[in-house]
C-alpha positions as CSV (number, residue, x, y, z in Angstrom):
1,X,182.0,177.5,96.5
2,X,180.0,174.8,95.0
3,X,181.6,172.2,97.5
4,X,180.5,174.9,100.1
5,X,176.7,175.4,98.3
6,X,176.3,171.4,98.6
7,X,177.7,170.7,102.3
8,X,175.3,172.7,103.6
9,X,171.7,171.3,102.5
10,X,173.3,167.6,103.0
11,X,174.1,168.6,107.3
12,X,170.4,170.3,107.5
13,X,169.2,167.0,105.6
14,X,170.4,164.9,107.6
15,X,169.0,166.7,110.6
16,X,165.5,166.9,109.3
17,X,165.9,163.5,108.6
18,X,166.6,162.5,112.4
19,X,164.2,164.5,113.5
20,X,161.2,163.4,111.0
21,X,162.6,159.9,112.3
22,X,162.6,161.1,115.8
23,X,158.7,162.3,115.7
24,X,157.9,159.2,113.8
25,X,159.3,157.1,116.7
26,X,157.4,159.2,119.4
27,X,154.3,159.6,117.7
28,X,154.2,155.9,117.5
29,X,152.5,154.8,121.3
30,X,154.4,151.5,120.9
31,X,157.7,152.6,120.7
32,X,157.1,155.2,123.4
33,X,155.6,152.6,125.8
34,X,159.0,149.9,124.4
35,X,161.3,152.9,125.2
36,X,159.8,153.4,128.9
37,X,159.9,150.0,129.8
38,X,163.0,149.5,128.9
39,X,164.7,152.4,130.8
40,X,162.4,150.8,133.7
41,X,164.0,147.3,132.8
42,X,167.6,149.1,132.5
43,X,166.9,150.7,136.0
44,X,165.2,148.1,137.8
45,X,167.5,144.8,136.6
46,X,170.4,145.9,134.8
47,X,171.8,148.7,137.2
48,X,171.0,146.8,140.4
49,X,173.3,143.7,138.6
50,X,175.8,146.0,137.4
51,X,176.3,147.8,140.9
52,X,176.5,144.1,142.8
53,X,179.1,143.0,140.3
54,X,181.1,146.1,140.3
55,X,181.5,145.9,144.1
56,X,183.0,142.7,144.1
57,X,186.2,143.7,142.3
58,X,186.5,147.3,144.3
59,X,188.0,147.9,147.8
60,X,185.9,149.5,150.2
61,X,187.2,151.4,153.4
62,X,186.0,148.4,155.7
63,X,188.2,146.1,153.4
64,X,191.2,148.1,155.5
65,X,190.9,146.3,158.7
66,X,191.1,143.2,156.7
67,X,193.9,143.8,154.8
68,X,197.0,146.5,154.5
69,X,197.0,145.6,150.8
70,X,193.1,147.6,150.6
71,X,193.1,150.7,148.8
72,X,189.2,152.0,148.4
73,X,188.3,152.7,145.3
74,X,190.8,151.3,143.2
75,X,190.3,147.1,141.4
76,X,190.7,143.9,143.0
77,X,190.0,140.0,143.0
78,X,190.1,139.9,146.5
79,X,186.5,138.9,147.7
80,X,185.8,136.5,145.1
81,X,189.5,134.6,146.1
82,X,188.6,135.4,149.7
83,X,185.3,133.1,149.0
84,X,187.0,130.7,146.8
85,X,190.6,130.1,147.7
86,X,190.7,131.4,151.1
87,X,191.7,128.8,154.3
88,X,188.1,129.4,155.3
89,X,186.1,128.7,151.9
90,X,185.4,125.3,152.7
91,X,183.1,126.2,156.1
92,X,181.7,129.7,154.1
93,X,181.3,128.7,150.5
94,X,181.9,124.9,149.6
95,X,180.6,123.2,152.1
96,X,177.5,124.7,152.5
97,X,177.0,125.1,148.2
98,X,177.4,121.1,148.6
99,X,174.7,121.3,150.9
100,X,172.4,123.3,148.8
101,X,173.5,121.2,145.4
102,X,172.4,118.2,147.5
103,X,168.9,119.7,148.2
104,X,168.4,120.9,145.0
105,X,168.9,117.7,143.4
106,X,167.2,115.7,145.8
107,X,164.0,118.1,146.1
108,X,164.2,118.2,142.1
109,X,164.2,114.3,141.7
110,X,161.5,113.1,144.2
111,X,158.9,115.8,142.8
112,X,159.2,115.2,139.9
113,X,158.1,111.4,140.4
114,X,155.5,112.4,142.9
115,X,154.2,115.4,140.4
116,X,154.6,113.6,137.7
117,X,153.2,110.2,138.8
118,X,149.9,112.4,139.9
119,X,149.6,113.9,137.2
120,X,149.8,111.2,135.0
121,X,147.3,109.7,137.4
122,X,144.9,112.5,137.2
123,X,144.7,112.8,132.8
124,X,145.8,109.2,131.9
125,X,144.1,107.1,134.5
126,X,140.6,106.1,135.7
127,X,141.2,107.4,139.2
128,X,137.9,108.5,141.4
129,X,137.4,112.1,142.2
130,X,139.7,113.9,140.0
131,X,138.3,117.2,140.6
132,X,138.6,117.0,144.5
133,X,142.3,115.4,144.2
134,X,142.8,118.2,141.6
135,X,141.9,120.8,143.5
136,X,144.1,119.6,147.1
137,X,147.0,119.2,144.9
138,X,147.5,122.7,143.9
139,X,146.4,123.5,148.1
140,X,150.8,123.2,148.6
141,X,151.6,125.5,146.3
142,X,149.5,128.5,147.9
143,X,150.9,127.8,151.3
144,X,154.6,129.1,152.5
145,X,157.3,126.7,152.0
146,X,158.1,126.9,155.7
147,X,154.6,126.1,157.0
148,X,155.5,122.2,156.5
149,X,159.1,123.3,158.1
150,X,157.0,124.5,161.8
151,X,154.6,121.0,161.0
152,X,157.7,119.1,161.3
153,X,159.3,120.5,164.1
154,X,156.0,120.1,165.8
155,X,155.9,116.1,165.5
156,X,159.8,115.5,164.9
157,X,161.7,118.4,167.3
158,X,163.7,116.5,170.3
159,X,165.1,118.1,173.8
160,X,168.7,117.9,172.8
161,X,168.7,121.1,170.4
162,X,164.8,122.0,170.1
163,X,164.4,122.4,174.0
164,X,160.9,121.3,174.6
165,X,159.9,118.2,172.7
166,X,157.9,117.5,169.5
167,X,154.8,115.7,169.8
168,X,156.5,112.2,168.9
169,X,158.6,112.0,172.1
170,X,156.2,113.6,174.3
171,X,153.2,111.4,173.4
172,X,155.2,108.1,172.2
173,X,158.7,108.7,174.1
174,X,160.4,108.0,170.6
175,X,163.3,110.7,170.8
176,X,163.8,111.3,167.3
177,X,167.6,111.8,166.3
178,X,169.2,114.9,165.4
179,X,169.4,113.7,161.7
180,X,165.8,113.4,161.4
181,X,164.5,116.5,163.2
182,X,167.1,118.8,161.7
183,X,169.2,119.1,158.0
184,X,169.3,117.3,154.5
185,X,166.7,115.0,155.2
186,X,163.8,117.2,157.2
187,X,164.8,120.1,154.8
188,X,164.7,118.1,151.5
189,X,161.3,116.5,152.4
190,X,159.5,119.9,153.4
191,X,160.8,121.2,150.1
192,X,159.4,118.0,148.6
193,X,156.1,118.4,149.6
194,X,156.0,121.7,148.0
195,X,157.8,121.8,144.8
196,X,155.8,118.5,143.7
197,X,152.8,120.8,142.4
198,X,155.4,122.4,139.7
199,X,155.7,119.3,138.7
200,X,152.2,118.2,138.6
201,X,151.0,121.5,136.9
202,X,152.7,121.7,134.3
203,X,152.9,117.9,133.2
204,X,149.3,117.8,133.1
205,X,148.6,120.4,130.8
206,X,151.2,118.6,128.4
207,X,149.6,115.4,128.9
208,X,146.0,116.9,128.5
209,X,147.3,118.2,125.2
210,X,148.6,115.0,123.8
211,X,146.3,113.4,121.5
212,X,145.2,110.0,122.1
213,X,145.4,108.5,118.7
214,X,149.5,108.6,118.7
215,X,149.4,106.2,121.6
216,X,146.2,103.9,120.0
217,X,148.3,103.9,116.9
218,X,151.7,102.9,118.5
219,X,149.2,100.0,120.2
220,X,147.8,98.8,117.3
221,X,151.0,98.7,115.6
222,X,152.2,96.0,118.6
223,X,153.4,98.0,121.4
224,X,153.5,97.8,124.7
225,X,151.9,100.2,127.2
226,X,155.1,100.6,128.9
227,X,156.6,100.6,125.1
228,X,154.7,103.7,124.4
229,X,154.9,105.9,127.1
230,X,158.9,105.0,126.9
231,X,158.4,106.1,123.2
232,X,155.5,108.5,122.2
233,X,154.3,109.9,125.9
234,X,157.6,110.5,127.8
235,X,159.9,112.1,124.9
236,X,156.3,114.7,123.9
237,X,156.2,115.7,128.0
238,X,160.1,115.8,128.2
239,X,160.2,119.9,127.8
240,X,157.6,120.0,130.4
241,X,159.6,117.6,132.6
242,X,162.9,119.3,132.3
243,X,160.8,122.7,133.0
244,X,160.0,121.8,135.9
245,X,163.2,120.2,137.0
246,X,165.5,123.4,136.1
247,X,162.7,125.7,137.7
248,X,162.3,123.2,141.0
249,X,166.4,123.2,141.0
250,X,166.9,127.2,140.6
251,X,164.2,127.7,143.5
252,X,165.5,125.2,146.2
253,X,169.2,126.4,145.4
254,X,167.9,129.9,146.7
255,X,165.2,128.9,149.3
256,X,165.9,130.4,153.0
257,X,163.1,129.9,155.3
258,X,163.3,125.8,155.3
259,X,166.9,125.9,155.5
260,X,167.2,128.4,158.1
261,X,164.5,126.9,160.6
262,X,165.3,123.2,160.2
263,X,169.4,123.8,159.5
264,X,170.9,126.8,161.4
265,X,170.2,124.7,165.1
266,X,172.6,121.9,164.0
267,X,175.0,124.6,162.0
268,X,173.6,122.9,158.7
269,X,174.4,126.0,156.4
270,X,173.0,126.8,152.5
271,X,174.4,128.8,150.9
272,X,171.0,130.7,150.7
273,X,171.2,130.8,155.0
274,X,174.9,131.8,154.8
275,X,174.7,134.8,152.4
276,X,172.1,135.7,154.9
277,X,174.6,135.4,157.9
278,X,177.2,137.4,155.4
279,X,174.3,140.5,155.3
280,X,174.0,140.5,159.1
281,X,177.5,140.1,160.2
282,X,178.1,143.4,157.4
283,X,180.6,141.0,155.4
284,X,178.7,142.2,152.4
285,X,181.6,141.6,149.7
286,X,181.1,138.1,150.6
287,X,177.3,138.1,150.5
288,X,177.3,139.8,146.9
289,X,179.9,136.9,145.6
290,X,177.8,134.4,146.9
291,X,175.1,135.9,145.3
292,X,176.6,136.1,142.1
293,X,177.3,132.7,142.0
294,X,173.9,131.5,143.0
295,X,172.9,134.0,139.9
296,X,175.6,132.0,137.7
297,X,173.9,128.7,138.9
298,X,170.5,129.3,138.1
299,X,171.7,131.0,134.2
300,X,173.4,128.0,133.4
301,X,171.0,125.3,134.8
302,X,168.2,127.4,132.5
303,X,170.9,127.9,129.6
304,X,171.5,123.9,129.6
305,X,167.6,123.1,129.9
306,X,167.2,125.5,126.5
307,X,170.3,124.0,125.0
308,X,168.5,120.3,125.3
309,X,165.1,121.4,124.6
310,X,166.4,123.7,121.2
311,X,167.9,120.1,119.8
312,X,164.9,118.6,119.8
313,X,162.8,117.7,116.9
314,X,159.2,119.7,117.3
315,X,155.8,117.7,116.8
316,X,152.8,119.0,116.4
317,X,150.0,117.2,119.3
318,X,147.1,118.9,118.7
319,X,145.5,118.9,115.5
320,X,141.5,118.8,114.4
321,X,140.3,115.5,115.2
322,X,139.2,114.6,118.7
323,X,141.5,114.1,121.5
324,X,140.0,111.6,123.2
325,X,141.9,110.2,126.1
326,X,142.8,106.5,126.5
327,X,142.2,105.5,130.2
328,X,144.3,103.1,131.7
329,X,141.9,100.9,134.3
330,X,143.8,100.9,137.5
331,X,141.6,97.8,137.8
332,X,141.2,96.3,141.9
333,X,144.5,99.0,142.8
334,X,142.0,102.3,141.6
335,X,140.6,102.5,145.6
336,X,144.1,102.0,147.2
337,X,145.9,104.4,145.2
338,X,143.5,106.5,145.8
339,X,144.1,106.2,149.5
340,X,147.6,106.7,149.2
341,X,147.1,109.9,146.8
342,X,144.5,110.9,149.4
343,X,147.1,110.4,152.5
344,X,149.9,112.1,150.6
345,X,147.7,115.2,149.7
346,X,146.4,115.5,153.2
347,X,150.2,115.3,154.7
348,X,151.1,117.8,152.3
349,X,148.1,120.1,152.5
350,X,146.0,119.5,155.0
351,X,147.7,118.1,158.0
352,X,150.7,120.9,158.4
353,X,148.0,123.3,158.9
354,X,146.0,121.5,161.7
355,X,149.4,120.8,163.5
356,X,149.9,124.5,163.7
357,X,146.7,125.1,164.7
358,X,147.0,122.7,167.6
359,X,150.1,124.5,168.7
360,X,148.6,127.9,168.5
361,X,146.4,127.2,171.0
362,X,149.4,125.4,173.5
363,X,150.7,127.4,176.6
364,X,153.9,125.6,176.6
365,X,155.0,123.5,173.6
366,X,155.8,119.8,174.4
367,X,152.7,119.6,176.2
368,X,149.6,118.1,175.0
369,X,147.9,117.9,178.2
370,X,144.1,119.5,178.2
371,X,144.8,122.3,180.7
372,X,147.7,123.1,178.7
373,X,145.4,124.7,176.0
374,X,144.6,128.3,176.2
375,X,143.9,131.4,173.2
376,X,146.4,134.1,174.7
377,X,148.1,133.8,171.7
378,X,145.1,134.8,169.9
379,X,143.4,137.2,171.9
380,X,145.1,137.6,175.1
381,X,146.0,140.5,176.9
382,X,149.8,141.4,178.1
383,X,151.5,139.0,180.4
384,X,154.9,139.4,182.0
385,X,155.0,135.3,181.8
386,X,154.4,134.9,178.6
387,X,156.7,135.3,175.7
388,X,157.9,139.1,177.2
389,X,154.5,140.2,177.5
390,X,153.3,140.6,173.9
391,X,149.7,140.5,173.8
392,X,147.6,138.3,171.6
393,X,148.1,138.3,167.8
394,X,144.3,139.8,167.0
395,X,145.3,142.7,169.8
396,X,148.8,143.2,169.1
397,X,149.8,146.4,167.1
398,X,152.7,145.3,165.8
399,X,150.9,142.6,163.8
400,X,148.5,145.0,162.6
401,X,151.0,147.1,161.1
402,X,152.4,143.4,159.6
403,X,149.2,142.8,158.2
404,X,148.2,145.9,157.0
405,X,152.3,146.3,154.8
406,X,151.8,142.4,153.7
407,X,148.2,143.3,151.7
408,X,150.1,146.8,150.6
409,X,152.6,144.9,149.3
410,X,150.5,141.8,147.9
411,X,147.7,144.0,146.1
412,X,150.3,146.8,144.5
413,X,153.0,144.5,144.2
414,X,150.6,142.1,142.1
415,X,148.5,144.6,140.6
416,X,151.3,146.5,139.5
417,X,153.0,143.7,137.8
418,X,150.0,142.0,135.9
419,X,149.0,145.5,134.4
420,X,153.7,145.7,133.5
421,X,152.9,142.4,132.1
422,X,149.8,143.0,130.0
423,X,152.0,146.0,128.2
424,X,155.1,143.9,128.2
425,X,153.0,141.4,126.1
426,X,151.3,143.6,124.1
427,X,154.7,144.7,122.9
428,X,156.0,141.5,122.3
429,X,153.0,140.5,120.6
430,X,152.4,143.8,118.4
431,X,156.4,144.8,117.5
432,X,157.4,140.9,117.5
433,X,161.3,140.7,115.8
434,X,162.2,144.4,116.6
435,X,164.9,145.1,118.2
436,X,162.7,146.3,121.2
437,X,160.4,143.7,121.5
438,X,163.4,141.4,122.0
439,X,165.2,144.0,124.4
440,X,161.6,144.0,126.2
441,X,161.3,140.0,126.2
442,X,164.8,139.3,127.1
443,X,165.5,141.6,130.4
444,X,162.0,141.2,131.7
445,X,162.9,137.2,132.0
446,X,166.4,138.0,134.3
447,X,164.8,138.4,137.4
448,X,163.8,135.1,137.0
449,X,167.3,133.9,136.9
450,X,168.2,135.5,140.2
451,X,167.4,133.8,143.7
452,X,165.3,135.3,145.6
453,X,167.9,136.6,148.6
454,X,170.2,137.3,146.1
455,X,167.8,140.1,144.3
456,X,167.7,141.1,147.7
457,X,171.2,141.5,148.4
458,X,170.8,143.3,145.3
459,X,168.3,145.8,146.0
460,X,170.0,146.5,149.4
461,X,173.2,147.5,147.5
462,X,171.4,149.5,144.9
463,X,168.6,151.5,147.4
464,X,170.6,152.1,150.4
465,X,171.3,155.5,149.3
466,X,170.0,157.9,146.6
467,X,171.4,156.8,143.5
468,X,170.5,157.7,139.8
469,X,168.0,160.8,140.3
470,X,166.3,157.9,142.9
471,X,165.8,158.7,146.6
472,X,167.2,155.8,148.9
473,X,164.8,154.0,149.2
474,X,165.9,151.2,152.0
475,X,163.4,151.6,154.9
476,X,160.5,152.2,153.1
477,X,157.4,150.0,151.4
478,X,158.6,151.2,148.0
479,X,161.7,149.3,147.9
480,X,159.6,146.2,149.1
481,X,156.9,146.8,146.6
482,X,159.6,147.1,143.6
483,X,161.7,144.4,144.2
484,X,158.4,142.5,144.4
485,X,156.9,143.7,141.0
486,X,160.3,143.0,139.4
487,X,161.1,139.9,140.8
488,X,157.2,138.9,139.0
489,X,157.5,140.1,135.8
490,X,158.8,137.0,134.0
491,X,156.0,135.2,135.1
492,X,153.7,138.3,134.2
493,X,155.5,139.0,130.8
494,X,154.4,135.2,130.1
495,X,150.7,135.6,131.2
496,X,150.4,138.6,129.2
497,X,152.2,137.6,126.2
498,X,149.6,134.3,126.0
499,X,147.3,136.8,126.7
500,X,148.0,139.0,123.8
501,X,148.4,136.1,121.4
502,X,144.7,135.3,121.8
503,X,143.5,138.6,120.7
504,X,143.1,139.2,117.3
505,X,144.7,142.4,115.8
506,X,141.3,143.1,113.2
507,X,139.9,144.3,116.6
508,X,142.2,147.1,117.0
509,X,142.7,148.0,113.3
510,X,138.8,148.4,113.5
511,X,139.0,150.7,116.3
512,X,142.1,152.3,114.6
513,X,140.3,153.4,111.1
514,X,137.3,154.5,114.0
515,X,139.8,157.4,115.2
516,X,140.5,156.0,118.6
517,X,143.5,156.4,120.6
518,X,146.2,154.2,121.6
519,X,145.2,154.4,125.5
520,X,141.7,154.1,124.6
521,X,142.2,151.6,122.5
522,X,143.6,149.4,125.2
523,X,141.0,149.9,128.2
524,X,138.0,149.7,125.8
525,X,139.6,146.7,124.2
526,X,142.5,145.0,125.6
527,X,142.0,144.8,129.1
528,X,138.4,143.9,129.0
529,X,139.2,140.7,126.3
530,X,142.4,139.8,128.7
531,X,140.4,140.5,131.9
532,X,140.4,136.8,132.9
533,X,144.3,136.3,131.9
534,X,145.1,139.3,133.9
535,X,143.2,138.1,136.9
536,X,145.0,134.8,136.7
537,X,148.1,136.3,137.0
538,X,147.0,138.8,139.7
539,X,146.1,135.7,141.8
540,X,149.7,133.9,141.2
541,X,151.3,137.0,142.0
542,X,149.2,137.5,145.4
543,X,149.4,134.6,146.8
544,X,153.7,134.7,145.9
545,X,153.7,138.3,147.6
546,X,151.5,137.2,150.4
547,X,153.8,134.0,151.3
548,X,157.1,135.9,150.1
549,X,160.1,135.5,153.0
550,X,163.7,134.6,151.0
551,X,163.1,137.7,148.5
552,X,162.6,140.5,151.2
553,X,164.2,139.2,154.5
554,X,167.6,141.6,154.0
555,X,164.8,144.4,153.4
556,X,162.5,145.1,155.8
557,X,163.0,147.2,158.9
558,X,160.9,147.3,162.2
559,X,158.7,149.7,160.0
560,X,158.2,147.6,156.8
561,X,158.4,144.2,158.5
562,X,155.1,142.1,156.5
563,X,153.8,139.1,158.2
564,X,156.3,136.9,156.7
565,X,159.2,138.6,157.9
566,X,157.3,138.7,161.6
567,X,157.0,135.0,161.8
568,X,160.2,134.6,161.1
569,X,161.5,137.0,163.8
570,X,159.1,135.2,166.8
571,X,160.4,132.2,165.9
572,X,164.0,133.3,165.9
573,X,163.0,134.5,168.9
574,X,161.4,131.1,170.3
575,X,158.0,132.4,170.2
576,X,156.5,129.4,168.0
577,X,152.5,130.0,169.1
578,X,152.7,133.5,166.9
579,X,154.5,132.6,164.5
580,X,151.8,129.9,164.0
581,X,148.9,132.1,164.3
582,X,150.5,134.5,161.8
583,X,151.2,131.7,159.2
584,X,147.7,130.8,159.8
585,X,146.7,134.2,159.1
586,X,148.4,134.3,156.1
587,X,146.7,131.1,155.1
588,X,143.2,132.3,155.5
589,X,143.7,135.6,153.2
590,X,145.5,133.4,150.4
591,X,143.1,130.8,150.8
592,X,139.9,133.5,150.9
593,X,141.4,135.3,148.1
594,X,141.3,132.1,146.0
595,X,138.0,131.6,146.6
596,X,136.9,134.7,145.4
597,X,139.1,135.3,142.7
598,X,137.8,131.4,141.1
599,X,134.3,131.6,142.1
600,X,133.7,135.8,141.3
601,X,136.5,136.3,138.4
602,X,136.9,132.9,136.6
603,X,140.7,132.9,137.7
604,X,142.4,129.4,137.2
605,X,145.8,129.6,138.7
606,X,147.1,126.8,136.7
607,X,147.0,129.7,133.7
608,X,149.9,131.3,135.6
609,X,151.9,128.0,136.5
610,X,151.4,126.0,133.7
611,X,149.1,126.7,131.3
């Protein structure tokens, strides 16, 4: 009896007990908001990765035709030896990843001595018109990758596989070869001219935060200038350096717009361009091992760059004193380097976007004669002997509808994720070393490990049909907005967790022991204090979402297509005048939204970048 007496108060113990922890948990706003964005997190990232690997190693009935040995359903290693060990792995997988390794390393290498060398110019040096030189250098990074791609093609595209000529051979009859209007070298220097800002960004704001004296000391001491940026400078900007490289690296191993328009021609395959060609030929095993592996690339190129950086000895750099810069006098070369810095900028910025222009205007490409010029392309009306008849790109519906799912897309996609962000960081910042927090920190950060095509290839597995209590949602704006706000959030999570960081927690104790709510607590106090942080990252996240091609190009449908995804398909189509006009389009709203966003809301989009 007694054994009987005591078993019973210890079971209904123990349940209070779970429950009492239960309430304590949900009447806790923190862990309730940790607990939904985690499930989001789990259902957004982990799921989608979990479905792609999972079909790799089953059959599938389309497998049969393939192979006698299929049997749906049940386990196999046949796509990933079909990809790997296969008599054709060479032309589909190792070929063209030599390709994209080549890039990478090349595009990787080049910025960072372009990026770096300016931004060492820019903080360390006594160079003229810093601001202005500032301000064009960071003019690459709003504009599409593939803008410089159509620039190029415009001056360097020959009549053997462009058809009509590029400005060089019609105006100076120099035929450029095939090697230098299309593959490594057009596609590594496009990528160049881009990626260089990363570089530049985020080397600056390490070198602005290096204090002077180190390097006055190590001069007094006897050293040489070159001495002591080999000793005290270079090792102090080395995380920023290798930053850069891994994130310059991960990003040209997945980019698809320059590889497809200035490779595909000449059959110069990526492996970004041919998991693309895997998607649209419905050999999707393939495509998802190929993405995998780009996914396995990118963790361990970011697992080696924290490996190097954890080894290294910390210093603190900024301290209490002043920290003055020392200026090195560029002395009679400070006027011609500033030419050359001007000429690089303008190549990079400037002059892709004039080209285009140019060729927006031109009836038939190749021909730069005056009467060739006309605005049809602009604001023409239908012509049966013109590009099939489609009317001008300010008339044509089609490109409203574009327009109208691109700032959709851009506005909720980047709203959405600064305000996921902003809570992601204020749990980081407020539960920092629970298990949550970490949970929270950790899976937000995957998406940033995943290329951009292959989080598509993703999504397309996971939303083609209802899965999960979730409506398919393939042919819709939703899918396009979510994988857009997902693939953010590790950029967002970072904003918002500096954000967080800067506000003091005595604020929201006071407001606390004043009886105010959690969810008033954070729109009275949070978002108005981080209101500057969160519009930084807002404008980052625009001006990706407005330019975005590689992450949504398996997506869209003739409904969703965005203005991207539209300039893509005229040029495909050999309609180069719209797809120029829609580039510029996109141009002018990312360039317009700058404006306002700097000059109305104090945004500086080297907060989201690099500090």
């Amino acid at each position: 009896m007694n054994k009987i007496e005591f078993t019973k108060p210890t079971a209904k113990l123990r349940t209070n007990r779970t429950l009492n922890i239960l309430k304590g948990i949900l009447s806790n706003p923190v862990h309730v908001i940790s607990i939904v964005s985690i499930v989001f997190l789990v259902y957004a990232i982990v799921l989608p990765m979990w479905e792609i690997i999972s079909h790799t190693f089953t059959w599938h009935p389309e497998d049969v035709r393939a192979t006698s040995e299929a049997v749906p359903g049940k386990f196999t290693f046949y796509h990933w030896i079909y990809v790997l060990r296969s008599e054709i792995s060479e032309s589909i997988f190792y070929k063209p990843m030599l390709h994209s390794i080549q890039i990478a390393i090349t595009v990787s290498i080049f910025a960072m001595i372009l990026g770096g060398g300016l931004a060492w110019l820019l903080t360390r040096s006594d160079i003229p018109f810093k601001k202005a030189i500032g301000v064009l250098a960071i003019i690459p990074y709003m504009l599409p990758s593939w803008i410089k791609t159509f620039a190029w093609l415009v001056v360097f595209k020959n009549d053997r596989v462009g058809g009509n000529p590029g400005l060089l051979q019609s105006v100076f009859g120099i035929n450029p070869p095939d090697w230098v209007s299309y593959g490594f070298l057009p596609i590594s220097l496009t990528l160049i001219a881009h990626y260089f800002v990363f570089f530049y960004l985020l080397i600056a704001v390490a070198l602005s935060s290096i204090n002077s004296s180190l390097e006055e000391t190590a001069e007094i001491m006897g050293a040489r200038r070159f001495t002591t940026m080999r000793k005290i400078t270079f090792p102090l900007v080395l995380p920023a350096i290798m930053s850069a490289f891994i994130l310059t690296f991960s990003k040209t191993m997945g980019t698809f717009g320059p590889a497809a328009f200035l490779g595909l021609p000449v059959k110069y395959y990526t492996i970004s361009t041919m998991l693309y060609g895997s998607m649209r030929n419905r050999m999707i095993s393939d495509a998802y091992v190929l993405s995998l592996i780009l996914i396995g690339i990118s963790a361990i190129t970011i697992y080696i760059n924290q490996r190097a950086l954890g080894k290294r000895k910390s210093y603190a750099t900024i301290g209490g004193k002043d920290a003055r810069k020392n200026l090195t006098p560029l002395g009679k070369w400070r006027y011609p380097i500033l030419g050359g810095v001007t000429l690089f900028l303008f190549a990079a910025a400037v002059f892709p976007i004039l080209l285009l222009l140019m060729q927006s205007f031109m009836l038939n490409e190749g021909d730069y004669s005056f009467g060739n010029f006309t605005t049809h392309f602009w604001n023409g009306e239908s012509n049966s002997h013109i590009a099939s008849g489609e009317v001008g790109v300010l008339k044509n519906d089609h490109i409203g509808q574009a327009l109208s799912n691109s700032l959709k897309v851009a506005f909720i996609g980047a709203g959405a994720a600064s305000l996921i962000g902003l809570i992601f960081g204020y749990i980081i910042t407020k539960s920092r070393k629970t298990l949550s927090s970490k949970m929270v920190e950790q899976l937000s950060f995957l998406p940033y490990l995943i290329p951009g095509i292959s989080l598509s290839a993703i999504y397309l597995s996971m939303f083609a049909q209802p899965k999960f209590l979730m409506p398919a949602l393939y042919g819709t704006l939703g899918i396009i907005i979510l994988i857009t706000i997902v693939k953010e959030l590790p950029f967002a999570t970072r904003a918002g967790t500096s954000t967080m960081f800067q506000i003091s927690g005595e604020l929201e104790e006071a407001a606390v022991i004043q009886g105010a709510g959690w969810f008033r607590r954070f729109i009275r106090i949070i978002v108005p204090l981080s209101w500057k942080g969160v519009v930084s990252a807002f404008l980052l996240l625009f001006i990706g979402a407005m330019k975005e091609l590689d992450l949504i190009i398996l997506l869209i449908t003739p409904k969703t297509g965005t203005l991207t995804t539209l300039t893509f398909e005229y040029a495909d189509k050999g309609y180069q005048q719209y797809s120029d006009a829609i580039i510029l389009i996109i141009v002018a709203i990312i360039l317009t939204t700058h404006f306002l966003a700097t000059k109305f809301a104090k945004a500086d989009i080297s907060k989201g970048i690099g500090g």
